[in-house]
C-alpha positions as CSV (number, residue, x, y, z in Angstrom):
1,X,-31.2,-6.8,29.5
2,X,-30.2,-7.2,26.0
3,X,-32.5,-4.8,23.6
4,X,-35.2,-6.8,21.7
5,X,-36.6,-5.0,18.9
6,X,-40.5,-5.4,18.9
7,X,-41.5,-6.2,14.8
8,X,-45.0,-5.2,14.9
9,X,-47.5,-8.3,15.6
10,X,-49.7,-9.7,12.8
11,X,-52.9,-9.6,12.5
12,X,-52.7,-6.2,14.5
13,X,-55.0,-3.2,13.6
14,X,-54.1,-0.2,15.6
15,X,-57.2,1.0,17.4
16,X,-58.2,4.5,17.4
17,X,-60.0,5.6,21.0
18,X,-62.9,8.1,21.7
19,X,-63.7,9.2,25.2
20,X,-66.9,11.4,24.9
21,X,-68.1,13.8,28.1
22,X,-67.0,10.9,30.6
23,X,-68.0,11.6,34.3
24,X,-67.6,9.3,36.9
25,X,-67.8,9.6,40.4
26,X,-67.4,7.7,43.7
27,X,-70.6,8.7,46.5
28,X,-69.7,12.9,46.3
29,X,-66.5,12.6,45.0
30,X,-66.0,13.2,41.5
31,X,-63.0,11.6,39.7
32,X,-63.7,12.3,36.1
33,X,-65.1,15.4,35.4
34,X,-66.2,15.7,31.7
35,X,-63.3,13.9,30.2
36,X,-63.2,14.4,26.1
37,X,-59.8,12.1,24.5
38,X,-59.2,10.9,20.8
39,X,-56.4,8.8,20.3
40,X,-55.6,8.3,16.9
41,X,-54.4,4.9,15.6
42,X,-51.1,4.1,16.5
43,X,-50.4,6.9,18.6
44,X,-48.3,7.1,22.2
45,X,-50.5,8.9,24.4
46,X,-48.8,9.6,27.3
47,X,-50.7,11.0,30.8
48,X,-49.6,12.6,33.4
49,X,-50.9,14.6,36.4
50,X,-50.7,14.2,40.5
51,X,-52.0,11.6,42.8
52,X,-55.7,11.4,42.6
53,X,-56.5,13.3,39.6
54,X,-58.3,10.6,38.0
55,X,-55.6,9.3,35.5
56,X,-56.0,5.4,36.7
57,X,-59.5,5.7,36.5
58,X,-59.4,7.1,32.9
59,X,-57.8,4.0,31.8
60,X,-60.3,1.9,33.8
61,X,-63.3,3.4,32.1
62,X,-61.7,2.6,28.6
63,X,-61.6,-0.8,28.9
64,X,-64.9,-0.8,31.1
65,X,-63.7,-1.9,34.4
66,X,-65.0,0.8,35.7
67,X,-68.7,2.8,34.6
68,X,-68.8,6.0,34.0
69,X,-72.0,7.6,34.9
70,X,-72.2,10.1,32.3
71,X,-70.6,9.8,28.7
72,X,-69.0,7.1,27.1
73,X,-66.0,5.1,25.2
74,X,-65.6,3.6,21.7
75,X,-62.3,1.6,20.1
76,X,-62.6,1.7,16.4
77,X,-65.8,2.9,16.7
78,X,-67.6,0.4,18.9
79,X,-69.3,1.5,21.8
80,X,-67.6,-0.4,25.0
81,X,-69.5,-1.9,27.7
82,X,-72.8,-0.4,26.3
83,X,-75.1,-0.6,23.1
84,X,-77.7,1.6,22.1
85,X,-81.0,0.6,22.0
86,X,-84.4,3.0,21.9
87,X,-81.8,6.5,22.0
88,X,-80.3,5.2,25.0
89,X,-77.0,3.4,26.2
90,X,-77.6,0.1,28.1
91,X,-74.9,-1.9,29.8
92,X,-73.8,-4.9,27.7
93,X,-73.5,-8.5,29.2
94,X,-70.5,-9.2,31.4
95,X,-70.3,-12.1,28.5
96,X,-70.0,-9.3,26.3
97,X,-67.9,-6.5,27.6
98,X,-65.2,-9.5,28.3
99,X,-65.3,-10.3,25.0
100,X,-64.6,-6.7,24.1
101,X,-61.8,-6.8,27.1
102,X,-60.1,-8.8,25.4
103,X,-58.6,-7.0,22.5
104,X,-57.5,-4.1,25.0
105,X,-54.5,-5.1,26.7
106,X,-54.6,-4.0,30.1
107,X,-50.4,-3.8,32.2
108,X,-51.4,-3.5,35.5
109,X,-49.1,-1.4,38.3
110,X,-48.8,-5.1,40.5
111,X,-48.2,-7.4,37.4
112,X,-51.6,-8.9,38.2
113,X,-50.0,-12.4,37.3
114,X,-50.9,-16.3,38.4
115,X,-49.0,-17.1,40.7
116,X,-49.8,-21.0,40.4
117,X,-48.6,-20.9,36.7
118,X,-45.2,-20.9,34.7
119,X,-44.8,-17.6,32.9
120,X,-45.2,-19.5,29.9
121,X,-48.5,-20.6,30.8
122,X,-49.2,-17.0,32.4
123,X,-48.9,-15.6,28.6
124,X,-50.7,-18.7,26.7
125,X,-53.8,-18.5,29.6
126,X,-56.0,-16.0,27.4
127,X,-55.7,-16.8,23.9
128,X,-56.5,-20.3,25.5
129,X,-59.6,-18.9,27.2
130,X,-60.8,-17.0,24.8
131,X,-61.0,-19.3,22.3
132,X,-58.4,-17.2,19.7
133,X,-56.1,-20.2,19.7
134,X,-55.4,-24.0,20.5
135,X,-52.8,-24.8,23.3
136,X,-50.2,-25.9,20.7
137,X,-49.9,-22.5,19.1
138,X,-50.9,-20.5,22.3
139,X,-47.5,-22.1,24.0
140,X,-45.5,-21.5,20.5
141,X,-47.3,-17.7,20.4
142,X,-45.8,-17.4,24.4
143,X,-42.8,-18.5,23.2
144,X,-42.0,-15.7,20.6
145,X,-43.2,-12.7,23.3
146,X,-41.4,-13.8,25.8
147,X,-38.4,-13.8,23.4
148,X,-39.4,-10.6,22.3
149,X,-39.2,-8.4,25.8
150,X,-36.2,-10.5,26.8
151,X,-37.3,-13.5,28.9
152,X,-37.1,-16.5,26.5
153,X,-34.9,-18.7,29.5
154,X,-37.6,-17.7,32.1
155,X,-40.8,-19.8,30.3
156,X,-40.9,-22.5,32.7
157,X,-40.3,-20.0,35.9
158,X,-43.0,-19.4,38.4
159,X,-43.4,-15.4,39.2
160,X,-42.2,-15.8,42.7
161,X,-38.6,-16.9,41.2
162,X,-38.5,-13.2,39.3
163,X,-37.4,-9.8,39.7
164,X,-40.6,-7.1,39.9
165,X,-39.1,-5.4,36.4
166,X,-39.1,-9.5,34.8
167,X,-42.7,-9.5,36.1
168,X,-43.7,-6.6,34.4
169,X,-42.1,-7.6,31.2
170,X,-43.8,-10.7,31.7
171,X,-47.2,-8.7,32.2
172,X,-46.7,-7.5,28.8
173,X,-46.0,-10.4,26.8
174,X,-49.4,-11.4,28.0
175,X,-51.1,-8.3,26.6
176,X,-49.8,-8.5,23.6
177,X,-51.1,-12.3,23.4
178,X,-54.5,-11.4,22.7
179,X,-53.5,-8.8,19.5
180,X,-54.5,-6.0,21.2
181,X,-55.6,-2.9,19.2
182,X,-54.9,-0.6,22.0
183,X,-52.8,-1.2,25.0
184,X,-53.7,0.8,28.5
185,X,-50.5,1.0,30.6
186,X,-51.2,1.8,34.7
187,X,-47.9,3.1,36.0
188,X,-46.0,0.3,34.9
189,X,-43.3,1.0,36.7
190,X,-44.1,2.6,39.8
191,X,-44.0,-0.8,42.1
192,X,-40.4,-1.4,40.7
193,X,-37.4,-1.0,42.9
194,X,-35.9,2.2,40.4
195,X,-32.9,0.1,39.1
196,X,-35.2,-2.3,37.5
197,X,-37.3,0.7,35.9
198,X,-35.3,1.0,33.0
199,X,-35.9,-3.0,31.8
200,X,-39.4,-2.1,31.6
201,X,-39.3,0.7,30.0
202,X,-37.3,-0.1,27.5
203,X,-39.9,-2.7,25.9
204,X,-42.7,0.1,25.5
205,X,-40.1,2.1,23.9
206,X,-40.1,-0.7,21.4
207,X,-43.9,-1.2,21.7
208,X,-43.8,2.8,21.2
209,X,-42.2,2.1,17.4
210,X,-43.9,-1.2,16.8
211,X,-47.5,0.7,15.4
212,X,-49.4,-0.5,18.0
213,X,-51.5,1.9,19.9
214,X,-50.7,2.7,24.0
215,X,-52.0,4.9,26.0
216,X,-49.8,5.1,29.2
217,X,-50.0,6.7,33.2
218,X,-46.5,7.5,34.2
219,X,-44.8,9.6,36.2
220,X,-41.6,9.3,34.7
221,X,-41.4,12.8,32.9
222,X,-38.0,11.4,30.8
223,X,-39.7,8.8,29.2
224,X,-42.7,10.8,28.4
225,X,-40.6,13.1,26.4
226,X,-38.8,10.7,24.6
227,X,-41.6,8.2,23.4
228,X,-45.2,10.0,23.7
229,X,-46.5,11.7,20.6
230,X,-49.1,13.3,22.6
231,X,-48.8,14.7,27.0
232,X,-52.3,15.0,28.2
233,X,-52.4,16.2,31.6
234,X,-54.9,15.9,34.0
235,X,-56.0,17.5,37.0
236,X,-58.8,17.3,39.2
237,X,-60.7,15.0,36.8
238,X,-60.2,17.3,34.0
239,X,-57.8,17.4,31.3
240,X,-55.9,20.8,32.1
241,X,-53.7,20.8,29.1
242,X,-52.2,18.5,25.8
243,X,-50.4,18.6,22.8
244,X,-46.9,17.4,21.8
245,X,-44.3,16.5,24.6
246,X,-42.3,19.6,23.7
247,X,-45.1,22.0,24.4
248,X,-46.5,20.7,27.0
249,X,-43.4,19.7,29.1
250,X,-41.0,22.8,28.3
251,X,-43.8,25.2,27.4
252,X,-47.0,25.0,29.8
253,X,-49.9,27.2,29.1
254,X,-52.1,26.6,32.4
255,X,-50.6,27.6,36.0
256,X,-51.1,23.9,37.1
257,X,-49.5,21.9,34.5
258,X,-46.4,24.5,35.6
259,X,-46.6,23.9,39.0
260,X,-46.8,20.0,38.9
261,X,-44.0,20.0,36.6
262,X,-42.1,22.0,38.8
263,X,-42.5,19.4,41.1
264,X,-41.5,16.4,39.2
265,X,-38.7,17.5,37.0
């Protein structure tokens, strides 16, 4: 893939992230366990930690997909998915907490893509739906991103006809339609065959430079180091350790950050 600089997008405000005393759990099973996070504007936040420690879910209570039962989330200072009313936080509309989806970009691990629609019309779909822009300019908008992460002779493809890592890229173009503040990356790369791992990501990387804020679950340690500004690692629903790659990958305080690196690296 030839390297395509990502310019950062207009009319883009990186969006700082709160998330305050989050607890969520499934029947007895507790997956977050009193999760506290700022991401600053424009930072790479990268997290790490094993299977099951809650990292996926994290991401899912930032943009709302999933409730936590204890705590909450702000972007930029908006609450997301609740309001306060009367001291207490009650659950938005679904009307509502879409609307606030939608300036989140969400990359998915299985590209999450239609498969009934070109990629160009995968990337136009939401500015379309939500109302952000007219088909004419959603198309031309599609046009550029594709360009931009290396796929402008793929726009009248179907995803079936692509390669998992072209997928991906695809997956991202279609975040950055809707001029995301923040952009929540699930293991992006973890359903790719490993020579197509690098195509991918080597469009954060750019994202990573463009100002745009990303918070990303990864298990590629290598890439961590080189593009996050911040490690967080979490185990057991419970953020273990963070700071700057270099402390936290080649100097570990806690005993279990050690031991999972030990593993991995």
């Amino acid at each position: 893939m030839s390297t395509h600089t990502i310019e950062p997008l207009a009319e883009i405000t990186p969006a700082a992230v709160e998330v305050h005393d989050v607890h969520k759990w499934y029947g007895a099973h507790r997956v977050l366990d009193g999760v506290d996070l700022t991401v600053r504007p424009g930072e790479v936040t990268v997290i790490l930690g094993p299977s099951g420690s809650g990292k996926s879910t994290l991401l899912r209570v930032i943009n709302h997909l999933e409730k936590p039962e204890i705590g909450y989330v702000s972007v930029n200072g908006e609450l997301i998915g609740v309001k306060q009313q009367g001291g207490r936080l009650k659950e938005l509309s679904e009307r509502a907490i879409l609307a606030q989806r939608s300036r989140i970009g969400f990359v998915f691990q299985n590209f999450n893509l239609f498969p009934h629609l070109t990629v160009l019309d995968n990337v136009a779909a939401a500015p379309v739906a939500t109302g952000r822009l007219g088909k004419p300019e959603a198309l031309e908008l599609a046009r550029e991103l594709l360009g931009r992460v290396g796929l402008a002779e793929k726009t009248g493809a179907y995803p079936r006809q692509l390669s998992g890592g072209q997928q991906q890229r695809v997956a991202i173009a279609r975040a950055l339609a809707l001029r995301p503040g923040v952009i929540l990356f699930d293991e992006p790369t973890s359903a790719l065959d490993p020579e197509l791992v690098g195509e991918v990501l080597a469009v954060i990387k750019d994202l990573a430079t463009s100002g745009t804020t990303l918070v990303i679950v990864t298990h590629e340690i290598g890439f961590a180091r080189e593009v996050a500004d911040r490690v967080v690692f979490i185990d057991g629903g419970k953020i273990v350790e963070q700071g700057p790659p270099h402390e936290v990958l080649d100097k570990p305080q806690h005993e279990r950050t050690r031991d999972f690196l030990s593993k991995v690296l």
